[in-house]
C-alpha positions, 0 to 999 in steps of 0.5 A: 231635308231642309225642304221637308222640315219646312213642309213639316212646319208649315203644316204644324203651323196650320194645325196650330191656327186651325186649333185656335192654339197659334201664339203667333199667327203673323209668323204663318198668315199674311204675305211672306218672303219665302225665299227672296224670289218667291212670296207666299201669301196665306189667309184663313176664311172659314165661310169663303168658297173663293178667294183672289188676291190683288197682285199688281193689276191682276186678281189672281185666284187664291188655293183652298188648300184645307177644307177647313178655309185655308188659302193661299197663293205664291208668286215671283211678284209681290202684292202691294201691302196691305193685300187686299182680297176678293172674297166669295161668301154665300153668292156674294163677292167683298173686297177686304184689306187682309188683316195680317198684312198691317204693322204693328200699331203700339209703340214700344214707348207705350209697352214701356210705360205700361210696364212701369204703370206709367200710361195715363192715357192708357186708354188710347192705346188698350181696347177698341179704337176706330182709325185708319192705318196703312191708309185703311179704316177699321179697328185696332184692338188691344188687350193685356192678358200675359199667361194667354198662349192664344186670344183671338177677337171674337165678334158678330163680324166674325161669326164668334170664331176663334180661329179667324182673327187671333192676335198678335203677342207684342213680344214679353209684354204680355200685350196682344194686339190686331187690326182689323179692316171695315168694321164699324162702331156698333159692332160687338166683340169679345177676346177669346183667350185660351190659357198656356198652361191649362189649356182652357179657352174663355171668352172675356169682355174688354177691360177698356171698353168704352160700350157694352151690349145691352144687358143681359148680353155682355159683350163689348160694343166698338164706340164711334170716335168721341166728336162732341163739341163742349161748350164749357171751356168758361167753366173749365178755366175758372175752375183751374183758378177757383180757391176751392178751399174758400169756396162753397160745396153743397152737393146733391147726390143722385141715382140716375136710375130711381132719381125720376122717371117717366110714365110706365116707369122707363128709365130716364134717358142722360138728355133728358136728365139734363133737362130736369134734373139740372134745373133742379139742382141750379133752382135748389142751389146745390153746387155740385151733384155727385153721381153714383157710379155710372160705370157698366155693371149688370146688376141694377141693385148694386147700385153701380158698385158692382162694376165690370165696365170700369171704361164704359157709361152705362148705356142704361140711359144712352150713349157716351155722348149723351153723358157728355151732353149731361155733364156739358149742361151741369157746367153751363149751369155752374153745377160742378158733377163728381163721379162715385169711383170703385177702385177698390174692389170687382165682381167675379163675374166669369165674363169680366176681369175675374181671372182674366187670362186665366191666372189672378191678373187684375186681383190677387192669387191668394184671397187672404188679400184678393176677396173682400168677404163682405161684399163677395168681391175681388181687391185689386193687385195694387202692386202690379203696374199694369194693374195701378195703371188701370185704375190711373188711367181710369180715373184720367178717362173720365175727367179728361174724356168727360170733363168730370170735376172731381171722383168720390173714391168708395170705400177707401178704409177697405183698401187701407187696411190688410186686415179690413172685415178679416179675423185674425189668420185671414189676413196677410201682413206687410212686409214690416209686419203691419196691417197697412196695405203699402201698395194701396198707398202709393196707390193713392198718392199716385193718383192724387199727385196725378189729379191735382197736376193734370186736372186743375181745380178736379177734386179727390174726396175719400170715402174713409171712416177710420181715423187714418192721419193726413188722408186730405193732407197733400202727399209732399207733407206725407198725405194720401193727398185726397181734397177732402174726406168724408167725416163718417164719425159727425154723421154717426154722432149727430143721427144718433143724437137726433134720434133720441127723444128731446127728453133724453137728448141732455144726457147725449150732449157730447155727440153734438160737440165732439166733433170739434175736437177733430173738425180740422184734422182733415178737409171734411165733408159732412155727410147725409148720403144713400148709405145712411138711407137703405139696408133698413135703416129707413129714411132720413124722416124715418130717424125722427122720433116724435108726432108727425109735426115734430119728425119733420121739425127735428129734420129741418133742424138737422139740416140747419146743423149741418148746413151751418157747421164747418165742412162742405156738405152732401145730401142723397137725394130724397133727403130734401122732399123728406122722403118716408120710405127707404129709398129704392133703387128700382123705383123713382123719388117720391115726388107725389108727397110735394103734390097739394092733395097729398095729407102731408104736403105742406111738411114736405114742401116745407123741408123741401124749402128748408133745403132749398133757403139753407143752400142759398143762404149757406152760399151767400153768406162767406162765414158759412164756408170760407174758414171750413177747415181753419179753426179761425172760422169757428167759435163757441158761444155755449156748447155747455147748455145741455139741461136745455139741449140749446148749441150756438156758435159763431161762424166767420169769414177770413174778413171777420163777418160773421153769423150767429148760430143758434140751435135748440133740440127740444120742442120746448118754446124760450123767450127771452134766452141769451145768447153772447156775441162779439160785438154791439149792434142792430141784428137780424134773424136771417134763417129760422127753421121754424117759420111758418112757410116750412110748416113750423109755429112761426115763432121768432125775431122777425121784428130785429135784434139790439145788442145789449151791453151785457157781457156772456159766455166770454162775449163782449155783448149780448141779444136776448132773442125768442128761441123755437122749439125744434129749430135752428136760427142764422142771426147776422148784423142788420 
């Protein structure tokens, strides 16, 4: 009796893995003790004719027991493990280690910590990994996916077949895991999941691949182990040591794709943009660049936002190395690069993580709390761990696998808030009753207490446009524990502003000194970004009303506000040539309006040079950027002239230098206009938007300035100077 039941299971067992339905294939191929005397050994090779196993120094001939490819052999003596094969495929004879006689390679810590969401390096231990296991090399694959009866590797090794390499369960953990001998980096592969409950079988991209097949395939693609030699580990010391608070930020957000490109329109490679685009920027004197996500995403005109390859560099521009020889040029030129980070919402592409196993895995069931509407996109499951250590374990990736310095997290107050872009009925509340998302926030502080601990000197910045309390505060005081956040209302207030005519702009006065109510309530960043540059709201130049010399006056005189109020600074790329059109994502920057025979090219040479002095200047002078989010570092001198349209202000540094401010916002020429300072003196006119070399009129305090005796506007002393029209000035003590 006992000897029939175990005929009927085996041979329930081979249906199973010849219907790619076996939850556990290790339980039936491999080697096996039968009985303690007998061992039996079992493979299934499809596309073999002949198959022989080592069993000591013999070869002996494996039984084709199912047409199918099933073989298998037994035998009093036991083969050395692994077992390795002789195969016979197509007239041609291979030796192969069997896949199913390697052990187990996640440890059960590594199961417990990603249970708990706990796994920074979770990375290393899920998806494709060359290495040498049991003395053999090849790749071990793992892959989350707990509602699967069944996920196989699928790849061009394996003809995309299903049956031959499933995997193992790791008991309830929902991980499943296999290596497999002789493969090599470059090979592409899928998991083929089948569904326990539906029965239906899908083939699914790795969650933590780290390459992809080139578009429009979507498979991933094995990664050579990272053996790149950094040069930059200066760099990395001083910037765990650096007071970033004190210290300058200007950066200069780029898409790599439409930034420049060469002739016939190719796509510059990450090599060949370390050796443009770098010396740039350095020439420029940005301190940072920021880059749009650089993370795989099949559609170009998304941007990057849309990604599906949340661990792969989009080979757009080259291998993961060749990004890293990107970054490694950027720090050798001390030019810190912040990577644009998409942990709030995915596509619903049905190759990617879009119901993984079947089930709503990484994104909620319900999609009163799953879709974003807006952007017909998937919201992460915040709440379940596995989940939260995707992310976690994302951003870790890229700062310690490419020495990243910091992430611009997108879209921040979509993930804040249950209610986001929904109407009333289309949103879940919390558990209190309230629209705050609780587990988005742990969320956060999580990931910021882990950047900061682990990454000394890398930078979280927040994309969040409400008026959320403490999101750059740290999380022990009660924070979301971001750097810094983007001060989405001074961008709004002073484009609308500067879009008024000169005529009209007394009556918007507020809008330019509003913002200093809030201006230290956070760690802000202000910013000009590619948002404000596309869906036809046209370019930065585009926004300036008046003639053509006045559009570009009004633009130097923008960039003068914003590289001298407090707060660190952005600009999108284009912003500083004066680009005319909106930008576009397929084509490059529009470089010919700096070329001489160009009608226009002094105007865009001349915003190009304003960027490029006010980076300098805004550098150089310790009052730009000490005390950006201390009120110590600001004063009004006249925020009340709104009939003449004319700012000014005092910036200081924390040893009490100081530099004059003055901005006039009509194109009316003022001789003679007084301004209070704090203390008598010879001073100097340091900046001036409006000189001739920027295509202004040239007007100006070039000749120096002499205190007067004179008390105004609470100041003890005062200059008269000669103000431009359309400009903005930087007076310091000569």
């Amino acid at each position: 009796m006992s000897k029939l039941i175990t005929v009927n299971n085996e041979l329930q067992q081979l249906n199973l893995i010849l219907a790619a339905q076996h939850h556990d294939p290790f339980n039936f191929l491999g080697l096996h003790d039968k009985d303690k005397k007998q061992f039996v050994f079992r493979t299934f090779l499809p596309d073999a004719k002949n198959t022989w196993l080592k069993v000591g120094a013999d070869w002996v001939p494996l039984e084709k027991v199912h047409q199918d490819g099933l073989f298998t052999w037994q035998g009093s003596k036991k083969p050395a493990t692994p077992c390795l094969l002789k195969i016979e495929r197509n007239g041609n004879i291979v030796e192969s280690y069997d896949t199913y006689s390697f052990a187990p390679f996640i440890t059960d810590d590594e199961l417990h910590l990603f249970a708990e969401g706990q796994l920074n390096h979770a990375y290393n231990t899920l998806g494709a990994h060359e290495c040498t296991l049991q003395g053999v090399t090849g790749v071990r694959f793992a892959v989350w996916a707990p509602s699967a009866e069944r996920v196989s590797v699928v790849g061009n090794f394996n003809n995309w077949d299903g049956r031959v390499s499933s995997m193992r369960a790791r008991g309830g953990s929902g991980v499943w895991e296999l290596f497999i001998p002789h493969l090599n980096a470059g090979d592409l592969y899928k998991f083929e999941i089948r569904n326990r409950q539906t029965g239906s079988v899908f083939s699914k991209i790795d969650p933590y691949g780290r390459e992809f097949e080139l578009r429009p395939g979507t498979a991933s693609r094995v990664t050579n182990t990272n053996q790149y030699q950094w040069n930059d580990k200066t760099w990395l010391k001083d910037r765990g040591q650096l007071d970033w608070l004190h210290a300058p930020f200007n950066c200069y957000e780029v898409h790599l794709g439409s930034w420049q490109r060469k002739d016939g329109d190719a796509l510059l490679s990450y090599r060949e943009l370390a050796e443009k685009l770098v010396p740039y920027v350095a020439e420029m004197g940005y301190t940072h660049i920021e880059l749009l996500p650089i993370t795989e995403h099949p559609l170009t005109e998304s941007w990057g936002y849309q990604t599906t390859g949340y661990f792969g560099v989009t080979n757009r521009h080259g291998t993961p190395d060749d990004l890293r020889f990107l970054v490694d040029a950027c720090h050798q030129a001390n030019i810190g690069v912040i990577l644009d980070w998409v942990p709030g919402h995915f596509p619903k592409d049905d190759w990617a993580l879009a119901r993984y196993d079947g089930s709503a895995l990484y994104e909620h069931e319900d999609p009163r709390l799953g879709e974003h509407q807006d952007w017909g996109t998937l919201i992460f499951n915040y709440g379940r761990n596995e989940v939260r250590n995707f992310l976690v374990s994302n951003a870790y990736f890229w700062l310690e696998e490419f020495h990243i310095d910091g992430l611009r997290v997108d879209a921040v107050a979509s993930m804040l808030y249950l209610d986001y872009s929904r109407k009333a009925g289309e949103w879940l509340p919390n558990r209190f009753g309230g629209r705050e998302n609780l587990e988005v926030i742990d969320f956060i502080k999580q990931l910021n207490t882990i950047v900061h601990q682990d990454f000394p000197g890398a930078l979280t910045i927040a994309e969040e446009s409400t008026a959320w309390p403490g999101v750059s505060r740290p999380v022990y005081l009660g924070g979301l524990g971001f750097s810094m956040k983007w001060n989405m209302g001074w961008m709004n207030d002073n484009l609308a502003y500067i879009e008024n005519d000169p005529v009209h702009r007394k009556y918007h006065h507020d809008k330019l000194t509003f913002g200093q109510l809030y201006a230290y309530s956070e760690n802000f960043v202000l910013p000009f970004s590619h948002d404000e540059v596309v869906h036809g709201k046209g370019s930065l130049i585009g926004k300036m009303p008046g003639d053509g010399w006045q559009k570009f006056a009004n633009l130097r005189l923008l960039l003068t506000l914003q590289m001298t109020s407090p707060g660190k600074k952005l600009n999108f790329m284009g912003n500083e040539i004066a680009q005319g059109r909106e930008w576009n994502v397929n084509s490059s920057l529009d470089w010919h309006l700096l070329e001489n025979h160009y009608p226009d090219h002094k105007y865009h040479q001349g915003v190009q040079a304003v960027s490029r002095d006010l980076n300098l200047q805004y550098r150089s002078l310790k009052c730009l950027y000490e005390l950006d989010f201390e009120p110590q570092g600001f004063d009004w001198i006249d925020c009340h002239d709104s009939d003449q349209s004319i700012i000014s202000f005092i910036r200081r540094a924390r040893d009490d230098s100081f530099a004059i401010i003055v901005l006039n916002f009509t194109p009316v020429l003022r001789h003679n206009y007084r301004i209070g300072v704090p203390t008598g003196g010879q001073y100097k006119e340091v900046f001036n938007s409006d000189a001739a070399v920027y295509g202004g009129s040239n007007q100006g305090n070039g000749s120096g300035l002499q205190a007067e005796n004179v008390a105004w506007m609470n100041q003890r002393q005062s200059l008269l100077i000669t103000l431009p029209p359309l400009a903005g000035l930087i007076i310091t003590l000569a």
